[in-house]
N, C-alpha and C positions, 0 to 999 in steps of 0.2 A: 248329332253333328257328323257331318262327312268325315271318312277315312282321308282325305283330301288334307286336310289340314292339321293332322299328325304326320299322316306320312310326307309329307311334303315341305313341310316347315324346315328346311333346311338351304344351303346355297346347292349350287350344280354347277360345277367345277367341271372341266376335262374330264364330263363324263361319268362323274361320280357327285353323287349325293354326298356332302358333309354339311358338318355345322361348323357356322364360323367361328372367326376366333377371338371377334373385337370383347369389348369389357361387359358391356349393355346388350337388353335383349329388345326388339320392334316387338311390342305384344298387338296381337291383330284382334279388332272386338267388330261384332255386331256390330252395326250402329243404331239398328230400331232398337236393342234388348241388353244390349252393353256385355252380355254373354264373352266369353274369351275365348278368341278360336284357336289361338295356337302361340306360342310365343318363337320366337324366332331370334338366334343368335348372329349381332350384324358382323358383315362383311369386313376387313380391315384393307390400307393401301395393301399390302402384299396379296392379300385375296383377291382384289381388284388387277393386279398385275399378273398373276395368277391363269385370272381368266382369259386377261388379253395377249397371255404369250399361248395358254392352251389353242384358241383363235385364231392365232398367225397360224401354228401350227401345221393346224387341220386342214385350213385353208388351201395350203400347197396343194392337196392329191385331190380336194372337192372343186378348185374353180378349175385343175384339168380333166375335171368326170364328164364325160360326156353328156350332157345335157338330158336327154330321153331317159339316161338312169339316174340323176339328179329327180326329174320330174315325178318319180315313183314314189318317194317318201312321200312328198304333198300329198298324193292321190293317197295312200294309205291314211295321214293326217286327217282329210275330209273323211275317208271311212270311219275314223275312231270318234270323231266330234260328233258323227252321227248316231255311233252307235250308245255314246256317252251323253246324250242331249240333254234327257232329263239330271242324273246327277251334277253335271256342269251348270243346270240353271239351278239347280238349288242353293251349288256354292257363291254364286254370283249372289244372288237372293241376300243369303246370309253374309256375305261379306260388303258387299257395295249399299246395303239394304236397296236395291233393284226390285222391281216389280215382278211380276213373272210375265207382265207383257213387254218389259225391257229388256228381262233377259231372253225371250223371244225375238226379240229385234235383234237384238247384240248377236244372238248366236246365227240367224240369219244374214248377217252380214259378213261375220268370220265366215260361214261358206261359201258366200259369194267371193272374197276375195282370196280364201284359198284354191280355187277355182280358179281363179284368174292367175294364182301363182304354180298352178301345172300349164298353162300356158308363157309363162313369163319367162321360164327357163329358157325358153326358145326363141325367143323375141329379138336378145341383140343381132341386130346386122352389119356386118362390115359393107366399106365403098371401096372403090378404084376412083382415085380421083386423076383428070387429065394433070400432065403436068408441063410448062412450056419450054424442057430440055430434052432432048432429043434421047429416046430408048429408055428413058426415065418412066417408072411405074410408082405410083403413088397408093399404098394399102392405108386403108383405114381399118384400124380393129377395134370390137367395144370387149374391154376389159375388166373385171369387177376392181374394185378402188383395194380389197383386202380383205379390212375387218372393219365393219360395220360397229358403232356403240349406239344402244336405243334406249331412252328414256321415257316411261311412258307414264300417262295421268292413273286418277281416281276413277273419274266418272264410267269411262269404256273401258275398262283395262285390257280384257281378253279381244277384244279389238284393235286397239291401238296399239298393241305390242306386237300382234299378230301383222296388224296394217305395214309394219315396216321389217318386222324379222322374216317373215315367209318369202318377201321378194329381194331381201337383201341373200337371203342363204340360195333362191331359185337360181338367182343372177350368181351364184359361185362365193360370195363370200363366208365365213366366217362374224359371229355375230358376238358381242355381249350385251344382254339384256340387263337393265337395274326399273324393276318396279317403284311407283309409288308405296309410300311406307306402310299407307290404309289399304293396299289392294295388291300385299304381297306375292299370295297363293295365286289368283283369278290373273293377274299379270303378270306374275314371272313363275312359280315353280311348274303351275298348272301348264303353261305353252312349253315350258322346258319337257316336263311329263310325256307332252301327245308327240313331240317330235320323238323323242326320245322311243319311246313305241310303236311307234312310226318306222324306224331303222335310220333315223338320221347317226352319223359316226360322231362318236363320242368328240370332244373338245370343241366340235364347229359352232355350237348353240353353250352359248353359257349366263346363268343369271346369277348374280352377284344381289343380295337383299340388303341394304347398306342405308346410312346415313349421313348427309355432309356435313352435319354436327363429326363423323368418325373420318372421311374419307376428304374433306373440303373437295379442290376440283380434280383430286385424281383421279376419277373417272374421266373428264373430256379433255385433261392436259396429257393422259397416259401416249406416249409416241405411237403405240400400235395402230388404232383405230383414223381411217383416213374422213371418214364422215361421222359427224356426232347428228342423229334423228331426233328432237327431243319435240311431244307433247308436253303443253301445261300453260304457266299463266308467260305474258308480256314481261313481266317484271324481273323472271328468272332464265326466259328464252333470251333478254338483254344481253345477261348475264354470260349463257353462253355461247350466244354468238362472238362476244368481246376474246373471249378466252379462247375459241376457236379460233378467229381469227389472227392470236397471235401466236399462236401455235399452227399454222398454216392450214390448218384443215376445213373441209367444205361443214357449212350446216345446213338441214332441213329446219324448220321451224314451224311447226302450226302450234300458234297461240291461241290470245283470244278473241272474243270477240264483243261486240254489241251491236248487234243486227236489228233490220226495223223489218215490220209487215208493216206494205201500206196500201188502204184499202180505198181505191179511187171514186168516185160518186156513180160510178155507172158499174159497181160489182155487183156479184151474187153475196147479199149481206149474210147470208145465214150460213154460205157455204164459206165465205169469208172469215166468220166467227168458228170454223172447225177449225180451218187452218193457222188462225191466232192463236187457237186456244191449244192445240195439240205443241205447234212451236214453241208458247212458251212453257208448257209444263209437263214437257216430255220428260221425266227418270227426274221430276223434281226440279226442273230447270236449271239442272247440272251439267250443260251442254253448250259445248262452244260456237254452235250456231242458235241458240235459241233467239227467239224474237225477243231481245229486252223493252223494245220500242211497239208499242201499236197505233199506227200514224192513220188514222181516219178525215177521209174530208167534214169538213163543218157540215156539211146539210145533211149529212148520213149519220151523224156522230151519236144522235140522240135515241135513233133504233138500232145501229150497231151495239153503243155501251152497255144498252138492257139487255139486248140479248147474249151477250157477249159476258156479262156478269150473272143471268141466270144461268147460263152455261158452267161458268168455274163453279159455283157454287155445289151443284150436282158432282164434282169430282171429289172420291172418299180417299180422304188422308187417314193411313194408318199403317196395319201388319203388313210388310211385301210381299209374305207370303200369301196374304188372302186373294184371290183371284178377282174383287169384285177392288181393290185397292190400286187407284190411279197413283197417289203421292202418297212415298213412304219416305222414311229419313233419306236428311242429308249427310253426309259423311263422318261428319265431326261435331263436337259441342262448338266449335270455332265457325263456324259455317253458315251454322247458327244463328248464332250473337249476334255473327257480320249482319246478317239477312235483317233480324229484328231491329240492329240497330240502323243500316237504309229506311226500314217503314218509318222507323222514328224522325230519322232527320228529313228525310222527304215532307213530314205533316208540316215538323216544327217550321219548315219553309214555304209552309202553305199548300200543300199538295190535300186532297181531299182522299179519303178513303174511302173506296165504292166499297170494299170488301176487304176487311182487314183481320186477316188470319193471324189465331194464336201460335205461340209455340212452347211447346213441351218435350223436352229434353231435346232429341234431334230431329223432331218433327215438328216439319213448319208447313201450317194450311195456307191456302193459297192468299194472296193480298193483291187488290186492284188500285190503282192510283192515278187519277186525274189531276189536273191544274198545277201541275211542279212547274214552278218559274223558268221558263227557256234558260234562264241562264246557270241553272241549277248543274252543278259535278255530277249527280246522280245520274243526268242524261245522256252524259259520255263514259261512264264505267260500266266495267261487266257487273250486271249483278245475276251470282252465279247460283239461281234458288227459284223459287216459287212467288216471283212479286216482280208484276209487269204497271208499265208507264204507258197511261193512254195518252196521245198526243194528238188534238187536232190540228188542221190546216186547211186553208184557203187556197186552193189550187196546186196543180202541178209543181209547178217555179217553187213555190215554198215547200212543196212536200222533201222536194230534190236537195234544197240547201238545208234542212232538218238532219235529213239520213245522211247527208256528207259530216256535218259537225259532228265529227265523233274523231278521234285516234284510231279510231278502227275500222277494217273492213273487210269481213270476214265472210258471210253470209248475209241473206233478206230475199223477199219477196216483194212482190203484187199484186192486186187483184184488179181486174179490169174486164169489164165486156170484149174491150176491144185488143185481140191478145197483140197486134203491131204497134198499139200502143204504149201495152207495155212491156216489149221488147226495149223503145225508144227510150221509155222512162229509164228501163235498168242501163241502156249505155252509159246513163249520166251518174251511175252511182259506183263511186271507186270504192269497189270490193272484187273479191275474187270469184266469188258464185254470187248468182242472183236467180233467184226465180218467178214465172211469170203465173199465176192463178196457181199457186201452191204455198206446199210452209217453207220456211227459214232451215228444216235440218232434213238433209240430204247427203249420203254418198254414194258413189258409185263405179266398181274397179275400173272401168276403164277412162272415165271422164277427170282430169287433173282439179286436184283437191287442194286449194291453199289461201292465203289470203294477201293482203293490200296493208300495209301504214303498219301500225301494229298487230297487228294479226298475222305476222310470219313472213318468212323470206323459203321463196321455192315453192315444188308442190310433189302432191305424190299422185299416185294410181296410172296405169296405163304405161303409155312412153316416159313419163316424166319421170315413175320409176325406176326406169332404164338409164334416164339421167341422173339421177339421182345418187342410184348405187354402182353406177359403171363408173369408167373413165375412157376416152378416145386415145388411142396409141398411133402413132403414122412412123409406119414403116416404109421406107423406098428403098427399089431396086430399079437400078442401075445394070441396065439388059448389053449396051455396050460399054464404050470407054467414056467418062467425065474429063474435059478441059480442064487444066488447072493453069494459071496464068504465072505460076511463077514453083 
């Protein structure tokens, strides 16, 4: 077992490694082997206030650093992630049960956007704006908002925590991190670690490991933090948008989603069938762009679904650590249950199983599902696992009002010969990303990441992060004398 998950099982306060002080402990387990990685004593409100005064803080003397020496920690960050690559995907491995081609991806991505966050420092730009009073100068400044609060998932943790604390701290503020409760280490103590090693100044990065069974919403009601970031589901990103907004502060929000791949009568079927197949069963299909949907036209449907079904079948569920292992557990025994109890309610509604995988303990093989009644809930929820809905259709027009019926819209693809075709097609689908002859799960630092309806409010990567974690100040000056009329 990594050193990683002794020495780190703790909170990181201003700077300092302690254990909390709440009643209860977050015990963190394997999920392929149930093995125990570390237990972990949670956070209490005062540990939470804690961090978000150490926060304010630090903030003061980091969002007046000069930028070019801000940008240096990063660059060190990227040197350590590198030089740490293999240990880091082991932890991942063993705590997310991740593949070690997930954690390949995962960690490829954290470079890419820490990359993108030695450039970010440098990014905000002030204006002069005209103004129509005479000797009047109008400055626009971009300001960091303070102190950043991030809430990150299960699935990507070293990602997704990374995705919003590296450009929030680039941009000058001040962060507190609270991990998911399965993926304490891999998303909060672990990014606390590399910065921390890195020479970032003690208090500006802080990860609070906690539970709102302990803390309810002092985390996103705490007065400090002017933006709340949160990854996860619809149901709880609700939650805190509600709460944010009555406490005046901005939210980011990537939720979830239920994305389609649809594969038009004039595609490449067999190349069509990669990208079905990778979207939906990428890390387990614990991803919030995964294809839940595979929408084929009718004349194609009967050589796409064979082949597209000998395809999953050839993927090996099992140990994450084995190299030859596409699906390895899902997160939780809850995850689970949920998963095998969809395949159930899907048949009992008449849906056909092309492929209907077992499951044992938190490993679930993959499951394929044909003829679910259009009007079936199953079609509009995320299902966050290893079990995709083939969906035929008769044309364009119907493919288009299929992939809208959803609360969501998040991510999807399509395939087509003709790529201005389907360009056309994706105008008509309200989502946030769409892609044309590729799969459903995509990011990329500079391109704005976010979605439509339930799937989030806002976006991030590029400039949007600049919006994001900044704020606009206007300053005027007043070069001669102002009129006053009384």
């Amino acid at each position: 077992m990594s050193s990683y998950f002794t020495d780190l099982a703790q909170q990181y306060i201003d700077g300092e490694w302690r254990p909390g002080t709440g009643s209860w402990d977050i015990i963190d387990f394997n999920p392929y082997d149930g093995e125990k990685l570390a237990s972990i004593t949670i956070a209490t409100v005062e540990e939470v206030d804690d961090a978000y005064r150490a926060a304010e803080r630090a903030q003061k003397k980091w969002g007046a650093t000069n930028a070019y020496a801000r940008r240096a920690v990063f660059e060190k960050a990227l040197a350590l992630i590198d030089e740490r690559e293999a240990e880091i995907a082991e932890v991942i491995i063993a705590e997310l049960g991740g593949t070690r081609l997930k954690a390949a991806f995962e960690l490829h991505l954290v470079r890419e956007f820490l990359r993108e966050s030695i450039q970010l420092a440098l990014r905000p730009e002030g204006k002069i704006i005209p103004s129509p009073v005479d000797g009047k100068e109008n400055r626009l400044y971009r300001v960091p908002v303070g102190v950043v609060g991030v809430i990150s998932p299960f699935n990507f943790p070293f990602l997704l925590s990374i995705k919003s604390v590296a450009p929030a701290l680039a941009l000058g503020n001040g962060v507190v991190l609270k991990p998911h409760q399965n993926t304490p280490i891999v998303g909060g103590s672990l990014v606390a670690k590399i910065f921390e090693d890195a020479g970032l100044p003690g208090g500006l990065l802080n990860v609070v490991i906690t539970d709102i069974a302990e803390i309810g919403d002092a985390f996103i009601e705490h007065p400090v933090p002017k933006v709340i970031s949160f990854t996860g589901s619809d149901k709880v990103g609700r939650h805190v948008a509600t709460v944010c907004a009555a406490n005046f502060k901005r939210s980011v929000l990537e939720l979830g989603g239920n994305s389609a791949l649809v594969v038009l009568e004039d595609a490449d079927i067999d190349y069509a069938v990669d990208a079905a197949v990778f979207s939906r069963y990428v890390h387990q299909g614990q991803v919030c762009m995964a294809a839940n949907r595979v929408l084929v036209d009718r004349s194609i449907e009967a050589e796409f679904t064979e082949k597209f079904v000998a395809k999953v079948r050839t993927l090996k569920t099992g140990d994450p650590s084995d190299p030859q292992t596409v699906i390895g557990p899902v997160i939780n025994s809850s995850q689970a249950d949920a998963l095998s109890s969809a395949v159930d309610q899907a048949i009992a509604e008449g849906a056909t199983a092309l492929l209907h995988g077992s499951t044992t303990d938190n490993l679930v093989e993959p499951s394929v599902l044909t003829g679910l009644p259009a009007d079936s809930d199953l079609l509009r929820q995320e299902i966050f696992g290893p079990v995709v809905f083939l969906v035929p259709f008769d044309g364009e027009e119907e493919a288009v009002r299929i992939v809208n019926d959803s609360p969501y819209g998040l991510s999807g693809a399509v395939h087509t010969a003709d790529i201005e075709r389907g360009v056309n097609f994706a105008k008509q689908i309200d989502t946030g990303m769409f892609h044309v002859n590729d799969g459903t799960v995509h990011d990329e630092p500079l391109v704005p990441f976010g979605g439509e309806k339930h799937s989030g409010i806002g976006r991030l990567n590029g400039e949007t992060t600049v919006d994001a974690f900044t704020t606009t100040k206007w300053i005027s000056v007043q070069h001669g004398r102002s009129f006053f009329p009384f």
